[in-house]
Biopython code that builds the backbone (N, CA, C, O; Angstrom):
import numpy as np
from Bio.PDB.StructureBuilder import StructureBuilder

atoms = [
    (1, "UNK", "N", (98.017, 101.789, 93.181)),
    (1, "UNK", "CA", (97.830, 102.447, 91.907)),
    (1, "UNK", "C", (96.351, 102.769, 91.687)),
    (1, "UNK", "O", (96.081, 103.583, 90.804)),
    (2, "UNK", "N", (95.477, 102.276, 92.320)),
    (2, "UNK", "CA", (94.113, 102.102, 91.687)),
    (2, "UNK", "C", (93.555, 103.511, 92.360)),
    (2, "UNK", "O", (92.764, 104.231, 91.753)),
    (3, "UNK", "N", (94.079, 103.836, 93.744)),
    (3, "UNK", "CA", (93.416, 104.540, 94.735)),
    (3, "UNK", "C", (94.036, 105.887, 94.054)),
    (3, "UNK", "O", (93.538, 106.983, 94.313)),
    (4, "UNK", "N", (95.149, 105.753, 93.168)),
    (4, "UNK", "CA", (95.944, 107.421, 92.200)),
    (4, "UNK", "C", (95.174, 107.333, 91.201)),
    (4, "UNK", "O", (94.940, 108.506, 90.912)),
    (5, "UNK", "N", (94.458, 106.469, 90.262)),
    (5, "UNK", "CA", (93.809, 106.677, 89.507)),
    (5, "UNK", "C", (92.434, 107.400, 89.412)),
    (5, "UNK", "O", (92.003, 108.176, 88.559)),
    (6, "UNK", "N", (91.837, 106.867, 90.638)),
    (6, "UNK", "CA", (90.572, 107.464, 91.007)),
    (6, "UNK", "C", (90.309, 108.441, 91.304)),
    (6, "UNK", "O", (89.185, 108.923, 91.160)),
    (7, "UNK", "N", (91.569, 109.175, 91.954)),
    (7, "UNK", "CA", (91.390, 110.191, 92.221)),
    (7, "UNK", "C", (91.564, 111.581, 91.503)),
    (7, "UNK", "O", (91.381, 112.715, 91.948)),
    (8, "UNK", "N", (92.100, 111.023, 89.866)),
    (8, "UNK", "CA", (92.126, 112.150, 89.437)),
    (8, "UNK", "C", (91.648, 111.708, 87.488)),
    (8, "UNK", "O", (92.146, 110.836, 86.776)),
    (9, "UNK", "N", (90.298, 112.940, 87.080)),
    (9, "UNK", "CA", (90.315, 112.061, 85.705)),
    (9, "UNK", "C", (91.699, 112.386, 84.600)),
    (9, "UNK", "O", (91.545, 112.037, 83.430)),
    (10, "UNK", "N", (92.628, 112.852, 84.883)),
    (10, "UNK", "CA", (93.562, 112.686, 83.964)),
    (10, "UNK", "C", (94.945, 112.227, 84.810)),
    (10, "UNK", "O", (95.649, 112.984, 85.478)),
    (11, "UNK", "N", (95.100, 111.113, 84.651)),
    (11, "UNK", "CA", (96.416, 110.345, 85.154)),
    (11, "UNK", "C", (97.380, 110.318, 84.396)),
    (11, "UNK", "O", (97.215, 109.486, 83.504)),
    (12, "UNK", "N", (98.754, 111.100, 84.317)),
    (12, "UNK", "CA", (100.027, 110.837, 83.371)),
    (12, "UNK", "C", (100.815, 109.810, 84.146)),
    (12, "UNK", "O", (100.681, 109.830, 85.370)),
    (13, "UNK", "N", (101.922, 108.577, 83.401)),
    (13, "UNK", "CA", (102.450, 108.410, 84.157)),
    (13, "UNK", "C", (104.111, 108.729, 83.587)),
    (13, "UNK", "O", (104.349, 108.813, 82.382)),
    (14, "UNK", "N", (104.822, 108.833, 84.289)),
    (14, "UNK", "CA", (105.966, 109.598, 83.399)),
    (14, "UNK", "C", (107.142, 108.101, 83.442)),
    (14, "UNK", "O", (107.536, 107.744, 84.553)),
    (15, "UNK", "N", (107.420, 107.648, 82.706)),
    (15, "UNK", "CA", (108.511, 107.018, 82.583)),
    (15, "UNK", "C", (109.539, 106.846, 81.972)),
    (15, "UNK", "O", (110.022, 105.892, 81.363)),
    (16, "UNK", "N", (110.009, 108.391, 82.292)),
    (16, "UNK", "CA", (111.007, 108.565, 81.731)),
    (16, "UNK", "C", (112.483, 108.152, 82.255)),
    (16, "UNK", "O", (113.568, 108.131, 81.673)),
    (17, "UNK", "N", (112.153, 107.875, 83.405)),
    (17, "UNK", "CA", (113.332, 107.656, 84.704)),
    (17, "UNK", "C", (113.622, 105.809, 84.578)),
    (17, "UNK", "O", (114.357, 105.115, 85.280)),
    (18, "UNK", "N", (112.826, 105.441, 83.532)),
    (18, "UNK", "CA", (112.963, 103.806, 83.573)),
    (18, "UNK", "C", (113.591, 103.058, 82.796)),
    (18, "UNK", "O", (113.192, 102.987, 81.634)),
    (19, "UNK", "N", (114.667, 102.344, 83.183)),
    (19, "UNK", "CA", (115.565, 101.486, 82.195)),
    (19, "UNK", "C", (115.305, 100.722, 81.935)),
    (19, "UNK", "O", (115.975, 100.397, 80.955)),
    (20, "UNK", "N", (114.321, 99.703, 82.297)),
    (20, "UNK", "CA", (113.704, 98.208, 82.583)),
    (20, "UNK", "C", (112.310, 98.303, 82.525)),
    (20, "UNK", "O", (111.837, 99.179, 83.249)),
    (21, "UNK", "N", (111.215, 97.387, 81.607)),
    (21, "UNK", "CA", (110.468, 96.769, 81.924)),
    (21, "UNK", "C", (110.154, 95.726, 81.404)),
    (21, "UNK", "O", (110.582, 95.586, 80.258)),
    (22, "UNK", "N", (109.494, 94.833, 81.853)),
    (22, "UNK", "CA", (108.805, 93.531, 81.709)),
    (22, "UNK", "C", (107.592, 93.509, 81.697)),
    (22, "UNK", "O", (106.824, 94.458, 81.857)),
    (23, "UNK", "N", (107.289, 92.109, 81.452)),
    (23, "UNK", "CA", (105.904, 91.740, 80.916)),
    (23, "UNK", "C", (104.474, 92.046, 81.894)),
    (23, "UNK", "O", (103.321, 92.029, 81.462)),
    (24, "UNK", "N", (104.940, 92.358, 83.477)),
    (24, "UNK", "CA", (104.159, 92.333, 84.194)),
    (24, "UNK", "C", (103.840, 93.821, 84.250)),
    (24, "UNK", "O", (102.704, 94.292, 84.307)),
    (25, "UNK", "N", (105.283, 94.680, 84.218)),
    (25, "UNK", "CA", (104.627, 96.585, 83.722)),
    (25, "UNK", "C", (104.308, 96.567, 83.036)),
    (25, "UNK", "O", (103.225, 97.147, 83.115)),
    (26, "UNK", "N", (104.592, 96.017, 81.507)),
    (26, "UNK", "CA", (103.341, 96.176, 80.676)),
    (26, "UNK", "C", (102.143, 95.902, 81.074)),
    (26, "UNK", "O", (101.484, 96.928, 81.243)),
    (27, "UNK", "N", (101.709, 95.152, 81.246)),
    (27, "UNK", "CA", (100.299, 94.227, 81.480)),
    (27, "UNK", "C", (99.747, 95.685, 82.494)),
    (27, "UNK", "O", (99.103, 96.572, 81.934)),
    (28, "UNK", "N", (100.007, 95.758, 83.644)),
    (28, "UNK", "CA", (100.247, 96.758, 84.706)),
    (28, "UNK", "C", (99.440, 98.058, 83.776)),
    (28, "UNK", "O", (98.244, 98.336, 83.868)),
    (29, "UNK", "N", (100.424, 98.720, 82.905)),
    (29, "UNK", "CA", (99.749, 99.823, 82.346)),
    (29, "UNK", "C", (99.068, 99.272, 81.134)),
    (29, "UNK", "O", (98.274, 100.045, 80.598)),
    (30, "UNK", "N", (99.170, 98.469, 80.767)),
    (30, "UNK", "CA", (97.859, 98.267, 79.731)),
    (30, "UNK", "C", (96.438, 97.986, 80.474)),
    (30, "UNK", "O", (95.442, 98.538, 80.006)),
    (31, "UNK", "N", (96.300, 97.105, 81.673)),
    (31, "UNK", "CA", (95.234, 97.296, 82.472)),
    (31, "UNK", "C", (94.761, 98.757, 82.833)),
    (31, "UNK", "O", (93.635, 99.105, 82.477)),
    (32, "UNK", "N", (95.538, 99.584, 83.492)),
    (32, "UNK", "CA", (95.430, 101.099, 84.327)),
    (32, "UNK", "C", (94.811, 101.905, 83.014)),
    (32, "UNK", "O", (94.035, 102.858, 83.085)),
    (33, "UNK", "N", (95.437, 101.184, 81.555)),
    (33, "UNK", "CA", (94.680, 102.321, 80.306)),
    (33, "UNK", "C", (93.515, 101.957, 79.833)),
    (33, "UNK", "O", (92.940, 102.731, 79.067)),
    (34, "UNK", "N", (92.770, 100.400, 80.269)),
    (34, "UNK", "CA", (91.714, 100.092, 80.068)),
    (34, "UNK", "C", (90.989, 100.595, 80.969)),
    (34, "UNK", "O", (89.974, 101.265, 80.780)),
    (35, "UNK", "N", (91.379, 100.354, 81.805)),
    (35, "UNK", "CA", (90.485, 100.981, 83.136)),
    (35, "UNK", "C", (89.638, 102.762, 82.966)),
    (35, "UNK", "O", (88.483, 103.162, 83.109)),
    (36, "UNK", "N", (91.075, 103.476, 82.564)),
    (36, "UNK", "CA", (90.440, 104.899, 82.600)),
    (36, "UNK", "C", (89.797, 104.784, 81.435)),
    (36, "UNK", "O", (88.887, 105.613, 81.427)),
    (37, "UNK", "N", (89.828, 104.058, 80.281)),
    (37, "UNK", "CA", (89.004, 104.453, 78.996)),
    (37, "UNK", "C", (87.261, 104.104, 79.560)),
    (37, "UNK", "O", (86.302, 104.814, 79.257)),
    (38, "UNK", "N", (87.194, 102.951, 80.357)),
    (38, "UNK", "CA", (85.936, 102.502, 80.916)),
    (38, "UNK", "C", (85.275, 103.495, 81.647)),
    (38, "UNK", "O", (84.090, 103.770, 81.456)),
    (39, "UNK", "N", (86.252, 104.250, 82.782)),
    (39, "UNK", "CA", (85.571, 104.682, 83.504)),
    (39, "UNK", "C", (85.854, 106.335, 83.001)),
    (39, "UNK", "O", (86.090, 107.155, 83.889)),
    (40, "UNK", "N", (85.818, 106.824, 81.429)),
    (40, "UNK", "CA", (85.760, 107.806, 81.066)),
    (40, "UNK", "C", (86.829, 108.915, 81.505)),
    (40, "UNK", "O", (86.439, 110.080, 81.428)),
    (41, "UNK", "N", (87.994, 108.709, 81.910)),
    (41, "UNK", "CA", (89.228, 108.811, 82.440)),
    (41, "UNK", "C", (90.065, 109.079, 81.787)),
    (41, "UNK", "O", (90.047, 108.300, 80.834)),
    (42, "UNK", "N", (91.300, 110.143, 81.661)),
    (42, "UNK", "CA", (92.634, 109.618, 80.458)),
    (42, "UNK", "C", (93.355, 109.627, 81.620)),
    (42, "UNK", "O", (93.312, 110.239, 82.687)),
    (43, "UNK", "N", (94.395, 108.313, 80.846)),
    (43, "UNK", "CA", (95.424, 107.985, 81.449)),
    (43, "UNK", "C", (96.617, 108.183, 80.657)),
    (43, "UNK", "O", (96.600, 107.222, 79.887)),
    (44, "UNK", "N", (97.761, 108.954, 80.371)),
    (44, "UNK", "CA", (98.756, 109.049, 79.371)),
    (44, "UNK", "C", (100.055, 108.752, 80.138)),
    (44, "UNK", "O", (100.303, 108.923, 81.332)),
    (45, "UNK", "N", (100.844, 108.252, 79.119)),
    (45, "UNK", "CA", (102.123, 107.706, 79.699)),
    (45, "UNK", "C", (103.606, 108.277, 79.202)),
    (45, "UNK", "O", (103.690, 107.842, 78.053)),
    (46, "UNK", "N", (104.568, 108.876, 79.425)),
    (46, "UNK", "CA", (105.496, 109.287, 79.159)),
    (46, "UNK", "C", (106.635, 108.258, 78.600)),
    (46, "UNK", "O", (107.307, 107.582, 79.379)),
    (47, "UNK", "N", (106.752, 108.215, 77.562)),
    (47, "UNK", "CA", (107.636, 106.988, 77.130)),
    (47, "UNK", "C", (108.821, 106.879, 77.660)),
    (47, "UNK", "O", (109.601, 107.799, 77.909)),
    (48, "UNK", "N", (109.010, 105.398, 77.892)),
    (48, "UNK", "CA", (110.740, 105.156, 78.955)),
    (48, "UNK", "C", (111.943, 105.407, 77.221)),
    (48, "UNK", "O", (111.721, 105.187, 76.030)),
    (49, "UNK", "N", (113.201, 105.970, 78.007)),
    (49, "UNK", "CA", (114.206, 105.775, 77.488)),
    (49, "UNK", "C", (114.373, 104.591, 76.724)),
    (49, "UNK", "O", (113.483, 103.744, 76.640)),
    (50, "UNK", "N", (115.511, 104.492, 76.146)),
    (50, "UNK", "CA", (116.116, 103.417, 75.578)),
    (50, "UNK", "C", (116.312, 102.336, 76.539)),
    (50, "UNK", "O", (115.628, 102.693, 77.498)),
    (51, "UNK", "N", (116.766, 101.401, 76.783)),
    (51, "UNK", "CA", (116.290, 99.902, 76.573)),
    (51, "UNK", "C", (114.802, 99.758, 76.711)),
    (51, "UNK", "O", (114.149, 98.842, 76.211)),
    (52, "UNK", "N", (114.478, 100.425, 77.200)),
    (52, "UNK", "CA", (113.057, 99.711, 78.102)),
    (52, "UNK", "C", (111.884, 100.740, 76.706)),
    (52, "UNK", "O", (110.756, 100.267, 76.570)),
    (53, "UNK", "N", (112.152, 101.716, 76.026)),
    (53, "UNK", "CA", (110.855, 102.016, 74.928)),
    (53, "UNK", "C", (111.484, 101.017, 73.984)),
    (53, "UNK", "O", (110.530, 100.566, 73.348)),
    (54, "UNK", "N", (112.805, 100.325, 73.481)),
    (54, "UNK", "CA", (112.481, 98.974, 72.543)),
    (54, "UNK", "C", (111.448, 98.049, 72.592)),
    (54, "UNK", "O", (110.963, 97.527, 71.588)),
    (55, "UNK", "N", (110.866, 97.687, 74.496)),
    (55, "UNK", "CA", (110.445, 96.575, 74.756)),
    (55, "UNK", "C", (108.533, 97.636, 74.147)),
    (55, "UNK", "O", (107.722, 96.965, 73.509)),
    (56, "UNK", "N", (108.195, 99.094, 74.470)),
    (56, "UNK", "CA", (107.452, 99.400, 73.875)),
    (56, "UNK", "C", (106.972, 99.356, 72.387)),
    (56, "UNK", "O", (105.789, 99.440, 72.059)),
    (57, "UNK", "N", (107.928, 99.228, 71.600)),
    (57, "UNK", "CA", (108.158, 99.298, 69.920)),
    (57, "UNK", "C", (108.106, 98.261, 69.945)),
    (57, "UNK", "O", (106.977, 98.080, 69.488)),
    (58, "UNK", "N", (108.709, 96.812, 70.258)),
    (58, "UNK", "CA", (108.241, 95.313, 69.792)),
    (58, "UNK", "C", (107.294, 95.086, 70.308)),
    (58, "UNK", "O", (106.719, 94.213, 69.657)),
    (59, "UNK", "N", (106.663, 95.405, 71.269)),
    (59, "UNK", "CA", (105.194, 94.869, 71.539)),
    (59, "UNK", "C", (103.936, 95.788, 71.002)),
    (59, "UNK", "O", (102.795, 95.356, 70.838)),
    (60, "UNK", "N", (104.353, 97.098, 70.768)),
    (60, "UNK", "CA", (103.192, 97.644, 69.966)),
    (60, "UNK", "C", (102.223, 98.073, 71.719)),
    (60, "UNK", "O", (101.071, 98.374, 72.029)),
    (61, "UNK", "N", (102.924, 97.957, 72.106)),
    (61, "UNK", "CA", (102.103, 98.616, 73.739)),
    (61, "UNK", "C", (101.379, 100.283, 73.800)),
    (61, "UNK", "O", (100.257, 100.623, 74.174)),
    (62, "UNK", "N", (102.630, 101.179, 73.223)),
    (62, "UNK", "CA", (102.246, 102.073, 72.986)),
    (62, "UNK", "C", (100.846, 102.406, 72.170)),
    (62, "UNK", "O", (100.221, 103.464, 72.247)),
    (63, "UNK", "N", (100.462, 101.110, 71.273)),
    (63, "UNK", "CA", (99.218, 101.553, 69.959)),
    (63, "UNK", "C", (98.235, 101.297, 71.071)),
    (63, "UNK", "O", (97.157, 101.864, 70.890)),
    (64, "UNK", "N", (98.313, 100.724, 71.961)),
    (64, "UNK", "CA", (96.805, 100.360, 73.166)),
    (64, "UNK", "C", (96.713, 101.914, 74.407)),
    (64, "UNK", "O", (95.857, 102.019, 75.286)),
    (65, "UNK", "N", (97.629, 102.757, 74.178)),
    (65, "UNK", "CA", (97.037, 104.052, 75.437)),
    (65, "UNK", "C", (98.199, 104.696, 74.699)),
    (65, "UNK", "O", (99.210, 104.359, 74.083)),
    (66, "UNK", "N", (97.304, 106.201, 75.208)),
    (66, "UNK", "CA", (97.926, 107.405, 74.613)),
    (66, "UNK", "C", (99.037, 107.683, 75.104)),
    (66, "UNK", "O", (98.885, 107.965, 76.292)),
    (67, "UNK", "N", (100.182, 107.752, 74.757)),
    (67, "UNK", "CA", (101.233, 107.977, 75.169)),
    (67, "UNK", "C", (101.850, 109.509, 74.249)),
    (67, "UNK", "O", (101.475, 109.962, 73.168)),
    (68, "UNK", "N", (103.010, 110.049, 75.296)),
    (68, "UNK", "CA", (103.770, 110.878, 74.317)),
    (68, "UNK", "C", (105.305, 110.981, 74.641)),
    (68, "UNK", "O", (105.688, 109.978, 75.244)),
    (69, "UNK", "N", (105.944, 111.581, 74.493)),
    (69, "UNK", "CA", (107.463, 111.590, 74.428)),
    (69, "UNK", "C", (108.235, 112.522, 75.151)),
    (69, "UNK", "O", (109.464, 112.577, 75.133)),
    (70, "UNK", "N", (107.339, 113.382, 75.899)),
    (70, "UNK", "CA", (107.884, 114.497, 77.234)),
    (70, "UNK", "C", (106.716, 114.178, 77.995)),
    (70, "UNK", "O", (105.813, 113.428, 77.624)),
    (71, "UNK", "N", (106.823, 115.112, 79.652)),
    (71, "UNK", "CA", (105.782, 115.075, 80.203)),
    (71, "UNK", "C", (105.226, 116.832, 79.683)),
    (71, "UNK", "O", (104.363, 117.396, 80.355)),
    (72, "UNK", "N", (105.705, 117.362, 78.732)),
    (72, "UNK", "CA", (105.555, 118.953, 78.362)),
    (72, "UNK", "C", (104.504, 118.735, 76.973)),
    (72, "UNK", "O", (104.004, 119.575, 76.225)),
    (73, "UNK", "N", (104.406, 117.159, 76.987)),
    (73, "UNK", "CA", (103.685, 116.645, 75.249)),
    (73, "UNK", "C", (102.399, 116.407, 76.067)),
    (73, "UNK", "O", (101.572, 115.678, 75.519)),
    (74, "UNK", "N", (102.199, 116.720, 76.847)),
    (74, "UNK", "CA", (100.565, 116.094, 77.428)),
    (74, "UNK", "C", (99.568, 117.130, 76.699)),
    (74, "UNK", "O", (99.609, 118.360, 76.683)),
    (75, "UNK", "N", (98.807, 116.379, 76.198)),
    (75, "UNK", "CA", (97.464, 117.251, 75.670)),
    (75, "UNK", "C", (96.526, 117.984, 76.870)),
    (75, "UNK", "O", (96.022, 117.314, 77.771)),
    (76, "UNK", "N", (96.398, 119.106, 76.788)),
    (76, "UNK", "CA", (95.403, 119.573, 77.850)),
    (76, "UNK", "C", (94.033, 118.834, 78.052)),
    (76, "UNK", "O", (93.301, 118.467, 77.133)),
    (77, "UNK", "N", (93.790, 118.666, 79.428)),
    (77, "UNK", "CA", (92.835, 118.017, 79.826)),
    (77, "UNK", "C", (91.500, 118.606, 78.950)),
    (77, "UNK", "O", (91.617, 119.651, 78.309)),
    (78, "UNK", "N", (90.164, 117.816, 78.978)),
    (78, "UNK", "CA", (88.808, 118.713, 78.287)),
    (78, "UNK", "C", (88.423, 119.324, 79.377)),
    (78, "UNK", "O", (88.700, 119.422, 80.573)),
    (79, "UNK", "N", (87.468, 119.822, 78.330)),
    (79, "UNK", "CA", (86.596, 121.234, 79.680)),
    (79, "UNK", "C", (85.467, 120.794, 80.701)),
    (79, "UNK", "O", (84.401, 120.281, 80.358)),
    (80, "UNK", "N", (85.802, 121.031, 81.842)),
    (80, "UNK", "CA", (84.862, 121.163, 82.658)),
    (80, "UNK", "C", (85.116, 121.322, 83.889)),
    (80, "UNK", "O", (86.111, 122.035, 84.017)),
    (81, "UNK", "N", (84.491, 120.845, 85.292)),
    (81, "UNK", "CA", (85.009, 121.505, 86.599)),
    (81, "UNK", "C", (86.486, 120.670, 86.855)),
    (81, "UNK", "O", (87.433, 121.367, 87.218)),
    (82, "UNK", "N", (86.661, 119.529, 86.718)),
    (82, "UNK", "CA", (87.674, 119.410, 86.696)),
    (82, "UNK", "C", (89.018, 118.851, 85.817)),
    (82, "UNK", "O", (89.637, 117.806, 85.613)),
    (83, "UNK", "N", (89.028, 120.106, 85.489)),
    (83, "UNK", "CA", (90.035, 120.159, 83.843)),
    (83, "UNK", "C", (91.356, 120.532, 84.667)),
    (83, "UNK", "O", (92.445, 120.172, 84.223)),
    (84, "UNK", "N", (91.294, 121.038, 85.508)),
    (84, "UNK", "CA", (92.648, 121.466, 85.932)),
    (84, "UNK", "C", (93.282, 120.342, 87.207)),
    (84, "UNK", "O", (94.270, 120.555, 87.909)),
    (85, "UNK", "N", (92.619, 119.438, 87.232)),
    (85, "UNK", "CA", (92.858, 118.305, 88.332)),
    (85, "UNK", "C", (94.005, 117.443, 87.494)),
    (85, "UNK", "O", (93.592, 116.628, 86.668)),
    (86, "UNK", "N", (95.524, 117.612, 87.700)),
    (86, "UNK", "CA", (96.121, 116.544, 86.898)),
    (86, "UNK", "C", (97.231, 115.860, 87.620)),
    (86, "UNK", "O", (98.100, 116.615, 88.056)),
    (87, "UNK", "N", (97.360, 114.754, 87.807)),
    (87, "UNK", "CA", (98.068, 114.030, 88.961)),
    (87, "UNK", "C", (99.328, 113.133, 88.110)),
    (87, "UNK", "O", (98.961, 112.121, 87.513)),
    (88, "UNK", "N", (100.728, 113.497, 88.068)),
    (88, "UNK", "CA", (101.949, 112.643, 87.307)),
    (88, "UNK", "C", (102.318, 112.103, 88.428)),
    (88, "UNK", "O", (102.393, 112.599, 89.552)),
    (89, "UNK", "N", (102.668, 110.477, 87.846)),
    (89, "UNK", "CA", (102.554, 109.654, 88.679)),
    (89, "UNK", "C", (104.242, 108.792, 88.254)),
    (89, "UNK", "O", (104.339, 107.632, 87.853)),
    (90, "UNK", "N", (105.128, 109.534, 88.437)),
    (90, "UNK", "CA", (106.353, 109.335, 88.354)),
    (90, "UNK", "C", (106.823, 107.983, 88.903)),
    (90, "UNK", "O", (106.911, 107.713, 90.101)),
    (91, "UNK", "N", (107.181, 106.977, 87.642)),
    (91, "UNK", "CA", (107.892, 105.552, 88.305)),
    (91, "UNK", "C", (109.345, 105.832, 87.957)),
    (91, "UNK", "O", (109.773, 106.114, 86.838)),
    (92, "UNK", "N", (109.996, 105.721, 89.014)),
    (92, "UNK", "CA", (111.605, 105.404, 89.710)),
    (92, "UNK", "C", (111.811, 106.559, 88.740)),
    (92, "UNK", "O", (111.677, 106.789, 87.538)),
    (93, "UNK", "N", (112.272, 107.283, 90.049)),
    (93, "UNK", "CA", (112.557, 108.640, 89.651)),
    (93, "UNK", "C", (114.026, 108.799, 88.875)),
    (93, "UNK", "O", (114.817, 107.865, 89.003)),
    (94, "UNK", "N", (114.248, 109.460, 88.417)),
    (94, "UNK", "CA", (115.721, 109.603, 87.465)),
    (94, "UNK", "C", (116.771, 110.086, 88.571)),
    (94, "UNK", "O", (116.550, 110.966, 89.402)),
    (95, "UNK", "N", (118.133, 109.241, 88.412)),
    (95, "UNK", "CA", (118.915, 109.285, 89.738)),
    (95, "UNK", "C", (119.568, 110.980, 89.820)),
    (95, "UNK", "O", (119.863, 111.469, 90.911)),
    (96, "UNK", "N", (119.750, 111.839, 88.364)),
    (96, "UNK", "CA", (120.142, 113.173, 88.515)),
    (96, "UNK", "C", (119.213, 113.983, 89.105)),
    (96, "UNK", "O", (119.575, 115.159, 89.150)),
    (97, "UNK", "N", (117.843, 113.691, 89.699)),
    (97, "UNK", "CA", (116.902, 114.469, 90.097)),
    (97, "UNK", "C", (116.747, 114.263, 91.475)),
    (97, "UNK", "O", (116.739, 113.108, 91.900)),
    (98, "UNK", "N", (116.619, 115.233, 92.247)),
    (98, "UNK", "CA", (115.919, 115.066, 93.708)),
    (98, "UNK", "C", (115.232, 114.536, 94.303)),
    (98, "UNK", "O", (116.038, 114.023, 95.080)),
    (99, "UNK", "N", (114.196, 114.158, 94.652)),
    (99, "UNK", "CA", (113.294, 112.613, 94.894)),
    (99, "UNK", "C", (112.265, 113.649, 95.310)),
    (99, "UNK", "O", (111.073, 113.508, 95.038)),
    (100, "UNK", "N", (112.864, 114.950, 96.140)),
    (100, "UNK", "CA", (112.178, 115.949, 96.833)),
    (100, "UNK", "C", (111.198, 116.634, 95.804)),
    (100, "UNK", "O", (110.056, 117.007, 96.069)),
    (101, "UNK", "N", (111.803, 116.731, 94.646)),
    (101, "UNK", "CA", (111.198, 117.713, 93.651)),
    (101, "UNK", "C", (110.331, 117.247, 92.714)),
    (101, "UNK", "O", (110.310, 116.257, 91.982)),
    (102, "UNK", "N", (109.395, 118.477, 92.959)),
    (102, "UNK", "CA", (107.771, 118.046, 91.983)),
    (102, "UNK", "C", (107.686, 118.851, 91.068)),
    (102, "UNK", "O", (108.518, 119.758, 91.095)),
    (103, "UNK", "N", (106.718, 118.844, 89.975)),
    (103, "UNK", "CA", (106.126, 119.759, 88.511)),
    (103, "UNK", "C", (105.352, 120.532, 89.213)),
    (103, "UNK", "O", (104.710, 119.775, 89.941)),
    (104, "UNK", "N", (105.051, 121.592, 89.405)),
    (104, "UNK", "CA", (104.442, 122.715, 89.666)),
    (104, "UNK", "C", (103.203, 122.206, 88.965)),
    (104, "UNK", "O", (102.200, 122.916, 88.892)),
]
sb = StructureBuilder()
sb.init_structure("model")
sb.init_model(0)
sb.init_chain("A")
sb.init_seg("    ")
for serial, (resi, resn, name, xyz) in enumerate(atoms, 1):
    if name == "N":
        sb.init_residue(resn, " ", resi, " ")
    sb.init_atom(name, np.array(xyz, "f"), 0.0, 1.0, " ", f" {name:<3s}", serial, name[0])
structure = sb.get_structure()
């Protein structure tokens, strides 16, 4: 994860494909959103479905990194040489989708 972060200053991660998480994905992306705020970075996260955005809403995870509710809700990167560098970093892909297929 660290070596996808670096390489791009705006990291989405989309989790929309996720039924499950625990205390250690949280922790996981609450670290990865400290990280890019330090190193002047955004990192945004695509909120999981139902069971797994409850475990977002009781912990208040979402109020610690920018998150939004599509990967089509991402705020455009700021200006400069690399504004158009944007890397989605898709966890467990959704089983109706291709594994093959990427966002343009």
């Amino acid at each position: 994860m660290l070596e996808v972060e670096n390489a791009m200053p705006l990291l989405v991660i989309d989790l929309t494909g996720l039924s499950f998480i625990d205390s250690t994905g949280l922790s996981l992306l609450l670290r990865a959103s400290e990280r890019a705020r330090r190193q002047d970075r955004r990192l945004v996260v695509v909120r999981p479905p139902l069971p797994a955005l409850r475990v977002f809403i009781l912990t208040r995870v979402d109020a610690g990194m920018e998150c939004v509710d599509s990967p089509l809700d991402v705020p455009p990167q700021r200006d400069g040489p690399e504004a158009a560098r944007v890397n989605v970093f898709k966890l467990w892909p959704r089983l109706d989708e291709p594994t093959s297929a990427h966002p343009s």
